[in-house]
GUROTOR-796931 format. One line per field, with one value per residue: residue in one letter; z negated, x negated, y negated of N, C-alpha, C in turn; residue number from 1. Coordinates in steps of 0.02 Angstrom, whole numbers, plus 50000, padded with zeros to 5 digits. Layout:
BEGIN
residu a/...
n_Z Z/...
n_X X/...
n_Y Y/...
ca_Z Z/...
ca_X X/...
ca_Y Y/...
c_Z Z/...
c_X X/...
c_Y Y/...
num NUM/...
***
This chain:
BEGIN
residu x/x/x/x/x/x/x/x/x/x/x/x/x/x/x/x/x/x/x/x/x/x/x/x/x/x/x/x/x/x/x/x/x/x/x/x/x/x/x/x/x/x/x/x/x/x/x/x/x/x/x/x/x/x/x/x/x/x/x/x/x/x/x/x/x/x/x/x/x/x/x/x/x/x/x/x/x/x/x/x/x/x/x/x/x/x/x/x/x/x/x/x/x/x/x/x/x/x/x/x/x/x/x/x/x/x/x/x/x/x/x/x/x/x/x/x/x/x/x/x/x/x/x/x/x/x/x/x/x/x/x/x/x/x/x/x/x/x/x/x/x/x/x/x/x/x/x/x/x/x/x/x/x/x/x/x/x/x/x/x/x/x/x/x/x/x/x/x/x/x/x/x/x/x/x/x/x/x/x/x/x/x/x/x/x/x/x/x/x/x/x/x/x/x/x/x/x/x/x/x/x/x/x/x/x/x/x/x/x/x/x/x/x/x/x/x/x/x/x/x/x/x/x/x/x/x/x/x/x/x/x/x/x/x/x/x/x/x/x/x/x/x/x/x/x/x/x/x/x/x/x/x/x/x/x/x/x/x/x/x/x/x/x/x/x/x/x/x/x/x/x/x/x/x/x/x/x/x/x/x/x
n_Z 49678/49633/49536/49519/49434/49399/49485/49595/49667/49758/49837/49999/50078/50024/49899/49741/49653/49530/49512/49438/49430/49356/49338/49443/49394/49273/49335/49432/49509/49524/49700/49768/49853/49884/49977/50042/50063/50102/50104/50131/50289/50324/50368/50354/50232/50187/50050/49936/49758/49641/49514/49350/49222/49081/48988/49011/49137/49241/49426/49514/49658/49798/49925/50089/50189/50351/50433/50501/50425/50279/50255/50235/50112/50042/50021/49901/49736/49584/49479/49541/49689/49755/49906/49919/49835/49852/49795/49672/49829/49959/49917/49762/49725/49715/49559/49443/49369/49423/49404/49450/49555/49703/49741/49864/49939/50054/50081/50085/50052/49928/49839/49844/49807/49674/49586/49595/49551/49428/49348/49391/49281/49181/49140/49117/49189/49289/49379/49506/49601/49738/49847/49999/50070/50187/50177/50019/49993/50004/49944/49782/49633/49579/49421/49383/49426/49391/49269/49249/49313/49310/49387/49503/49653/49761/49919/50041/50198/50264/50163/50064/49947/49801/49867/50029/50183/50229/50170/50177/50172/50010/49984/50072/50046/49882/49924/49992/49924/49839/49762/49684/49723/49653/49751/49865/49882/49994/50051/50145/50294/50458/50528/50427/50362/50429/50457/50349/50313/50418/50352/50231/50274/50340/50193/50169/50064/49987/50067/50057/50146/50130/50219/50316/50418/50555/50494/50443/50370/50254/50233/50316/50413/50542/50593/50642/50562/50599/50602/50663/50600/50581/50703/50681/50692/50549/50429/50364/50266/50195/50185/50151/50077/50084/50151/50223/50257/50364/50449/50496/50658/50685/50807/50876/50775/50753/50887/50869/50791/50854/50925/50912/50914/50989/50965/50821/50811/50874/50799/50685/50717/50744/50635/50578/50647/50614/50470/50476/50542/50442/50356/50419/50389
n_X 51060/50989/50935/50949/50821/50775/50747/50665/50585/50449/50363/50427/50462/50428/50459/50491/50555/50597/50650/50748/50664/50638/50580/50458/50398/50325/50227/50178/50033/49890/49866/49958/50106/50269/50460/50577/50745/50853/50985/51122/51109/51011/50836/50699/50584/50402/50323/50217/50179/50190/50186/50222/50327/50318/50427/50531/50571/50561/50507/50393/50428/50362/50386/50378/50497/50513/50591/50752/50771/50703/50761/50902/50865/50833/50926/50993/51057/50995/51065/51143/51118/50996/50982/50881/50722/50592/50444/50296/50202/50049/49875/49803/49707/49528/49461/49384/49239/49186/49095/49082/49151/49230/49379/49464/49596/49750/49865/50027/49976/49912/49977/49992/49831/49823/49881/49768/49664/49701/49697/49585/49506/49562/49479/49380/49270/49176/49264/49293/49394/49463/49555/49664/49787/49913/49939/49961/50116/50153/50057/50045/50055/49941/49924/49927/49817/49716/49720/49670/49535/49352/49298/49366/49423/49518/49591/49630/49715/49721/49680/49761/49764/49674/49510/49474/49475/49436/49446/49306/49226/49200/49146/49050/48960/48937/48879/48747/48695/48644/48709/48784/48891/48974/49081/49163/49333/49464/49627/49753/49804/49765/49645/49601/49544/49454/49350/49293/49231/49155/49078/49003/48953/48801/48732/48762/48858/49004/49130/49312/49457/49623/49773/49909/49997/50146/50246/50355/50417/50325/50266/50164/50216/50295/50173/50163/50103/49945/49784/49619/49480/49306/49319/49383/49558/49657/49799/49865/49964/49975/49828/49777/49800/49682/49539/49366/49317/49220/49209/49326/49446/49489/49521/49605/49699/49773/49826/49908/50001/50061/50158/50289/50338/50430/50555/50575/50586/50703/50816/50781/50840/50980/51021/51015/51101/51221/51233/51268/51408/51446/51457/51559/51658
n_Y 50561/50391/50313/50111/50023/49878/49755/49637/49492/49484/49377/49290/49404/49544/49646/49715/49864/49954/50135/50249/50381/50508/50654/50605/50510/50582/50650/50585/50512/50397/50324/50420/50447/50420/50489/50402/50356/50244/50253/50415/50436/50366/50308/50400/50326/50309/50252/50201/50240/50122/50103/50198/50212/50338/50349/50283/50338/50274/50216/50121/50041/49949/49831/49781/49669/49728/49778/49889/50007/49969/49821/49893/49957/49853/49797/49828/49811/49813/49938/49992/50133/50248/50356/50451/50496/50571/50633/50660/50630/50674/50649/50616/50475/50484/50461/50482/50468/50375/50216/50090/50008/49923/49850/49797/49743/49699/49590/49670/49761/49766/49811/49940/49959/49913/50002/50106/50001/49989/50104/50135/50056/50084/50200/50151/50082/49966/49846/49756/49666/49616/49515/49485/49348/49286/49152/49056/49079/49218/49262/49399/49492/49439/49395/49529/49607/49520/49554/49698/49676/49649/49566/49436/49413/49314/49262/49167/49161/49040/48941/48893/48932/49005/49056/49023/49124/49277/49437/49488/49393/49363/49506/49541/49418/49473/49587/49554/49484/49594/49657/49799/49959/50103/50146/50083/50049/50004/49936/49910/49796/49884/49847/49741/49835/49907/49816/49804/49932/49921/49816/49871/49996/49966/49987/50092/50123/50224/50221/50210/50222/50193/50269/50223/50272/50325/50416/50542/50687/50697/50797/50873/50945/50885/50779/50682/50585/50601/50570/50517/50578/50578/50659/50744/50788/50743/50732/50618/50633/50751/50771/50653/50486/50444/50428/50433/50294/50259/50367/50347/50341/50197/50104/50207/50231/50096/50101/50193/50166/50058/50114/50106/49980/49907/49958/49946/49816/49802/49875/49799/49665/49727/49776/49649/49587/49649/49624/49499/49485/49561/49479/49368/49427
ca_Z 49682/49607/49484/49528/49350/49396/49563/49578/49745/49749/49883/50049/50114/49965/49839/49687/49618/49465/49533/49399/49441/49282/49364/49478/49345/49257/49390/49490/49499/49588/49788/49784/49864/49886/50023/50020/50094/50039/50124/50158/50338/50317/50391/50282/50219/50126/50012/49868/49704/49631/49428/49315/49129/49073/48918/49036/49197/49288/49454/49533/49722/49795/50000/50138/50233/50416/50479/50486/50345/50226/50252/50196/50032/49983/49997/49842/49705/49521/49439/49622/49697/49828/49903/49905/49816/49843/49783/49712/49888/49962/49864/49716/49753/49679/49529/49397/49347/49445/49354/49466/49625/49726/49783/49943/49941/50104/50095/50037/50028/49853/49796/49831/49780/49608/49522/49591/49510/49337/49326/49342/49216/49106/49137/49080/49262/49302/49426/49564/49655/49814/49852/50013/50083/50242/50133/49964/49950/50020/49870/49749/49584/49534/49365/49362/49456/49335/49185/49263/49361/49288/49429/49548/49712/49802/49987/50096/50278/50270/50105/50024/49877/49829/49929/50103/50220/50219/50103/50199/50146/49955/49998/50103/49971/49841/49966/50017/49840/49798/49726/49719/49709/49657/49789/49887/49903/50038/50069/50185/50373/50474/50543/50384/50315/50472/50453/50262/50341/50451/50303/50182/50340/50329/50149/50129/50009/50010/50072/50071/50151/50124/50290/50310/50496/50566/50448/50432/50319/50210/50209/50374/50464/50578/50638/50651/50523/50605/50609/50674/50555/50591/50755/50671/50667/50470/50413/50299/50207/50145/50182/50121/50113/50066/50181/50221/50305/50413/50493/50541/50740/50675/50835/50894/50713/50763/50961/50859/50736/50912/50980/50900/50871/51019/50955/50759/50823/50913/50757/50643/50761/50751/50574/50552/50678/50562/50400/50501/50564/50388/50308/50419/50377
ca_X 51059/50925/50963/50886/50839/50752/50733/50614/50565/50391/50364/50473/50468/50402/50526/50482/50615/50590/50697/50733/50654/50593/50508/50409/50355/50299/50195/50127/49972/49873/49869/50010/50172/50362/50488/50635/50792/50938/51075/51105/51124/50958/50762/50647/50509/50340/50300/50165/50180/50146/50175/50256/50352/50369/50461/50587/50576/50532/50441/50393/50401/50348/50383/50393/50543/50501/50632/50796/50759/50673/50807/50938/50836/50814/50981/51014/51023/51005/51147/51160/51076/50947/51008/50836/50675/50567/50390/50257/50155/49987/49807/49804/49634/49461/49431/49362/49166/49149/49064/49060/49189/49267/49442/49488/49681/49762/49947/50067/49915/49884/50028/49924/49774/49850/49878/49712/49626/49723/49650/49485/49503/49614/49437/49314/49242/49176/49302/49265/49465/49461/49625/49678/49856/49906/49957/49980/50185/50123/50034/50079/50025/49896/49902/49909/49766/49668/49725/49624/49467/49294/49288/49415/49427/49573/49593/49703/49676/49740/49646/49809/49770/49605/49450/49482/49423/49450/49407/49257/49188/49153/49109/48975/48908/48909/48802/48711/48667/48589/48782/48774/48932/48974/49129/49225/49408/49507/49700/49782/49797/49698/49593/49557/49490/49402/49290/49258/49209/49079/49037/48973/48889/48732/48718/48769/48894/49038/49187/49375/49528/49708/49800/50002/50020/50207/50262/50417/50434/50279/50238/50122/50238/50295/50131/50157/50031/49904/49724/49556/49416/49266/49305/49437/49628/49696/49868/49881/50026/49940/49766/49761/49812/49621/49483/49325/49319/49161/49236/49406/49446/49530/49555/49638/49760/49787/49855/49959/50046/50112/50206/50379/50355/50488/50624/50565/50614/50772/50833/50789/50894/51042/51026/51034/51183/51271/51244/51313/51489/51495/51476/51610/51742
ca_Y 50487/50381/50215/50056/49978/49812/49752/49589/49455/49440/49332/49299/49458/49588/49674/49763/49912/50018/50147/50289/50441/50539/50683/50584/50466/50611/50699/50523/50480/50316/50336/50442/50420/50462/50463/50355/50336/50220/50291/50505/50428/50322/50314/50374/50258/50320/50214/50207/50229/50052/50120/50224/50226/50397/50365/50266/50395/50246/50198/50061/50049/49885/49877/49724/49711/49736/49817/49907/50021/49920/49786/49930/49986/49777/49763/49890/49799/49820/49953/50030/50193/50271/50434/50519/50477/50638/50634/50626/50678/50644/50678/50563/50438/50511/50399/50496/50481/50319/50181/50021/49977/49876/49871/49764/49732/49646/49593/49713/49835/49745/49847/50005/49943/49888/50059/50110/49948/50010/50166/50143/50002/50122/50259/50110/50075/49899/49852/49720/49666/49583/49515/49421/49340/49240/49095/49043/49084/49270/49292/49436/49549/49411/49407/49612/49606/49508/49611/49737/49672/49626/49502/49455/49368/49293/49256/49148/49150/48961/48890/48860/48947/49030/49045/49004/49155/49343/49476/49515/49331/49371/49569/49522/49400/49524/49638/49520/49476/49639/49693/49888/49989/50174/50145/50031/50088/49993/49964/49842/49810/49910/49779/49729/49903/49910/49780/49815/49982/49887/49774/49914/50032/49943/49983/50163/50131/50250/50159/50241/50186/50220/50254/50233/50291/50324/50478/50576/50713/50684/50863/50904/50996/50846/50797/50622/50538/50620/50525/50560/50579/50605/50660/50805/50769/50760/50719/50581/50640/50811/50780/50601/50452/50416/50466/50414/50239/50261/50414/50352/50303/50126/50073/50236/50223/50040/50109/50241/50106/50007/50145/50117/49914/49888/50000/49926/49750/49797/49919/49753/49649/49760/49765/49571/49548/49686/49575/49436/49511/49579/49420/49316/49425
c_Z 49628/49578/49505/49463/49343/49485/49567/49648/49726/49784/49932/50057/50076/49920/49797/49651/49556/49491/49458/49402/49396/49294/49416/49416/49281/49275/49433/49481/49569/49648/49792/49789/49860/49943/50014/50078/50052/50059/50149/50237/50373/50363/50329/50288/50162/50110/49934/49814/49687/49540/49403/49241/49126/49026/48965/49088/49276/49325/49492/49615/49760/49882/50033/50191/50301/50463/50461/50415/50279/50210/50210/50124/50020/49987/49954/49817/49653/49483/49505/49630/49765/49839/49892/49860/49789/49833/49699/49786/49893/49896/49831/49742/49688/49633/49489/49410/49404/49406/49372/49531/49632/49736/49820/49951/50015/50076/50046/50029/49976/49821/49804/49807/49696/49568/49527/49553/49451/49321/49323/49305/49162/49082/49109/49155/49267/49386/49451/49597/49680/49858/49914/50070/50146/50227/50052/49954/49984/49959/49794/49703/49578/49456/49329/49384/49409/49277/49206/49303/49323/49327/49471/49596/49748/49848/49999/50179/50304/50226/50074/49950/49861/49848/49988/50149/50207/50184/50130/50175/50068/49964/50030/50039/49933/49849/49983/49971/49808/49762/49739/49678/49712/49740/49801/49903/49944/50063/50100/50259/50417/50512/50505/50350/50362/50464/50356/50260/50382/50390/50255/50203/50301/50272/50125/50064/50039/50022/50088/50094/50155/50186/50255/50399/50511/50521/50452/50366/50265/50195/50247/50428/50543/50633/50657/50636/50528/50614/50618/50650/50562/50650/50750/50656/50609/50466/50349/50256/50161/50151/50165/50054/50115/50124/50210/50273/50356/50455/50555/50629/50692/50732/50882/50860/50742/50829/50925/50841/50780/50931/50975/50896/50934/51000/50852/50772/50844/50832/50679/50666/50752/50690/50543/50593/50645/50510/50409/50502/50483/50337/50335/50415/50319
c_X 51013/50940/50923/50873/50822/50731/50687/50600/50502/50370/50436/50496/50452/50450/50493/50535/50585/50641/50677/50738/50605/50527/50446/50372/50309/50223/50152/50062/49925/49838/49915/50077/50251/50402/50547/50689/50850/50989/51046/51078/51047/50886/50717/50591/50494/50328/50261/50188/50144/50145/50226/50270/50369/50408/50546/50621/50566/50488/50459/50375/50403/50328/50419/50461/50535/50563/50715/50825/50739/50746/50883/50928/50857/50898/51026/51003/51034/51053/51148/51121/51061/50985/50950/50766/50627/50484/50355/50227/50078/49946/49802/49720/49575/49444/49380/49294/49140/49151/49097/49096/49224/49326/49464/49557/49685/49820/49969/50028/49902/49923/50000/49877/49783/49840/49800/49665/49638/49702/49603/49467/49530/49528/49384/49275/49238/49224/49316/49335/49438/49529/49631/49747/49833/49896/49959/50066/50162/50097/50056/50040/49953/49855/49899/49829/49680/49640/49663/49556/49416/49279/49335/49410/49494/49581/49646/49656/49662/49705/49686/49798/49704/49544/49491/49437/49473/49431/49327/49196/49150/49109/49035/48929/48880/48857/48747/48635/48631/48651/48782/48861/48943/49040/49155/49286/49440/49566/49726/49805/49740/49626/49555/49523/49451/49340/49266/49241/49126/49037/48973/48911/48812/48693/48724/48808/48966/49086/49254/49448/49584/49745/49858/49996/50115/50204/50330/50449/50377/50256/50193/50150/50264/50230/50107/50112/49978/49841/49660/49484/49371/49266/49377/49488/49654/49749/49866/49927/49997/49871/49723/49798/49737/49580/49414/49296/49275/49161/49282/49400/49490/49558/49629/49733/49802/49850/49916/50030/50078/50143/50273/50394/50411/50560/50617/50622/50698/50821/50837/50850/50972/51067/51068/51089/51244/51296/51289/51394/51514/51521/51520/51668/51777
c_Y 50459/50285/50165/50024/49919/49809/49642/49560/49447/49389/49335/49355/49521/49604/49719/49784/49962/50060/50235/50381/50494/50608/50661/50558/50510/50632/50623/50505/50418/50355/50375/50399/50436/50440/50424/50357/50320/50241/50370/50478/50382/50349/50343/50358/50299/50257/50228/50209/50155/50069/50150/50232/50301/50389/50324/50318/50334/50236/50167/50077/49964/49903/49800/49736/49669/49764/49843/49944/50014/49865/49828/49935/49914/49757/49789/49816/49832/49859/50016/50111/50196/50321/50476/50471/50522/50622/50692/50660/50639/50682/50612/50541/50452/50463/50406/50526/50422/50248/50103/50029/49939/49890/49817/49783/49693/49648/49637/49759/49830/49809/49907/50004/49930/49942/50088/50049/49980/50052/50175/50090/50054/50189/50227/50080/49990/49901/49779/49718/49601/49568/49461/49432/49299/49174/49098/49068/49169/49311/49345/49474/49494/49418/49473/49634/49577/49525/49638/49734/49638/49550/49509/49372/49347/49237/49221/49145/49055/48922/48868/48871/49009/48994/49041/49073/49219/49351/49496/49455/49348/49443/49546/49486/49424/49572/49626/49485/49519/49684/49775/49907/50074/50191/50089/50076/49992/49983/49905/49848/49861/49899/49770/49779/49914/49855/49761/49865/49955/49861/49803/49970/50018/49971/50052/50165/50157/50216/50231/50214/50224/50220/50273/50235/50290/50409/50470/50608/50699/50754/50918/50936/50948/50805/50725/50569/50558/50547/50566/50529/50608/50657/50739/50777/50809/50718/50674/50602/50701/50803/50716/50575/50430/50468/50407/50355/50230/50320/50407/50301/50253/50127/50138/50242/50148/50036/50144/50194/50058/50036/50125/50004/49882/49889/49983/49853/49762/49827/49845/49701/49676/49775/49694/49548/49595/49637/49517/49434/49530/49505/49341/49371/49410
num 1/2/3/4/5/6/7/8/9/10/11/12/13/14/15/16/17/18/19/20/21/22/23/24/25/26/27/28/29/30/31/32/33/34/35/36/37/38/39/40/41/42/43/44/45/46/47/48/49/50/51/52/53/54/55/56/57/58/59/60/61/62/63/64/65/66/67/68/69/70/71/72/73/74/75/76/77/78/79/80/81/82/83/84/85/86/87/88/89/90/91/92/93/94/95/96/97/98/99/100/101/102/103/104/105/106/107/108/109/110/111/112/113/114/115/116/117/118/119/120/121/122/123/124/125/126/127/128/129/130/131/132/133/134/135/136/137/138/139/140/141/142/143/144/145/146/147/148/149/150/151/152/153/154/155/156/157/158/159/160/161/162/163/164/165/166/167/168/169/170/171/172/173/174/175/176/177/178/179/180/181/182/183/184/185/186/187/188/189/190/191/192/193/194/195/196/197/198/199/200/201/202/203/204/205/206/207/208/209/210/211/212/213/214/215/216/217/218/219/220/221/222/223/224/225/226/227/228/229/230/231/232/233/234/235/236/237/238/239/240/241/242/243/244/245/246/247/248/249/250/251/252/253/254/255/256/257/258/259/260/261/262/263/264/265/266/267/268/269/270/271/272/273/274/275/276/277/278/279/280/281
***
């Protein structure tokens, strides 16, 4: 069992947990992840590493709630416990001996994108964040974001708060401008890493995106987070989560990521008429 030591709302729908797991927080490193489940009886959810204390044994997992299982975990709180919290997994993200990149956040993708921003700030790296939300109350990890970026951009789709536009609005500029980068790294919807995939093309600058497909065990043998790169099927969980954005079928990842959203909805549903019955008796 696994301590929760701070648990945090970032927006509506976003939760941040320090949950205290000492050998992960040892061993983690940025783009890696861990599996989760809050009950023995539970789903389990990959989710990113978002940061780690070793001197506490803490780590930070930061996760939208969509669904049945998510809705379970956020309703831990503080004092309480996970049943599993197995990591780290995945190939930590290539940072070291790059000078000058970008990082392109969407949504709760920031929260991936985040520890990657910190590290190549923590390595000396001019570091370029690209941050964008649906709205202004959406909005999340701002002022971490700033700590660490040389320059930083932030998106609403609406103009509430920000620039007005996508992330693809300042990128382009910057390219457009003559802006050269050792890397763009990538993390968000997959829409949006797709067309920050297009954006960069033109230019021959390496671009990398982070895939979260449907995953199971996190350890290849399931089969599930498969993706096709470069025309060869690799396993995000052992052979990512990072791979090379001008490879990947998007729209094939995009077909994969609809299969279950019937039996997501119904499973959320059945969730929230639980909470209900429990809370008139």
């Amino acid at each position: 069992m696994y301590e929760i030591l701070e648990k945090q709302r970032l927006n509506p729908t976003v939760t941040r947990m320090t949950v205290k797991a000492p050998l992960v927080a040892k061993k983690a490193l940025a783009g890696q992840f861990v599996i989760v489940r809050a009950e023995d009886s539970g789903e389990r959810i990959p989710l990113t590493v978002a940061g780690c204390n070793v001197e506490t044994g803490g780590v930070d997992i930061i996760f939208q709630v969509v669904g049945g299982a998510t809705m379970s975990l956020d309703a831990k709180q503080k004092g309480e416990y996970i049943a599993d919290f197995t990591g780290p997994l995945g190939t930590p993200t290539a940072v070291e001996g790059l000078k000058k990149v970008a990082v392109v956040g969407g949504g709760v993708g920031c929260a991936i994108a985040l520890p990657v921003a910190r590290r190549l700030h923590e390595l000396g790296a001019d570091v370029t964040s690209i941050v964008g939300f649906r709205s202004r109350d959406l909005v999340i990890l701002e002022e971490e974001f700033r700590a660490y970026s040389n320059k930083f951009y932030l998106m609403t789709d609406d103009g509430s708060y920000g620039e007005k536009g996508n992330v693809c609005a300042p990128l382009n500029r910057l390219l457009a401008a003559g802006e050269t980068f050792d890397e763009v790294i990538t993390i968000g919807p997959l829409v949006m890493m797709k067309f920050v995939a297009a954006a960069t093309k033109p230019y021959t600058i390496k671009t990398v995106a982070s895939m979260n497909p449907i995953m199971i065990d996190g350890t290849g043998m399931c089969g599930c987070c498969r993706v096709t790169v470069g025309g060869e099927m690799k396993f995000a969980c052992v052979d990512g989560p990072d791979f090379d954005a001008h490879l990947i079928d998007f729209d094939e990842a995009m077909r994969r990521n609809r299969t279950y959203v019937e039996f997501e909805a119904a499973a959320r549903e059945k969730h929230c008429n639980l909470y209900k019955k429990e809370g008139a008796q």
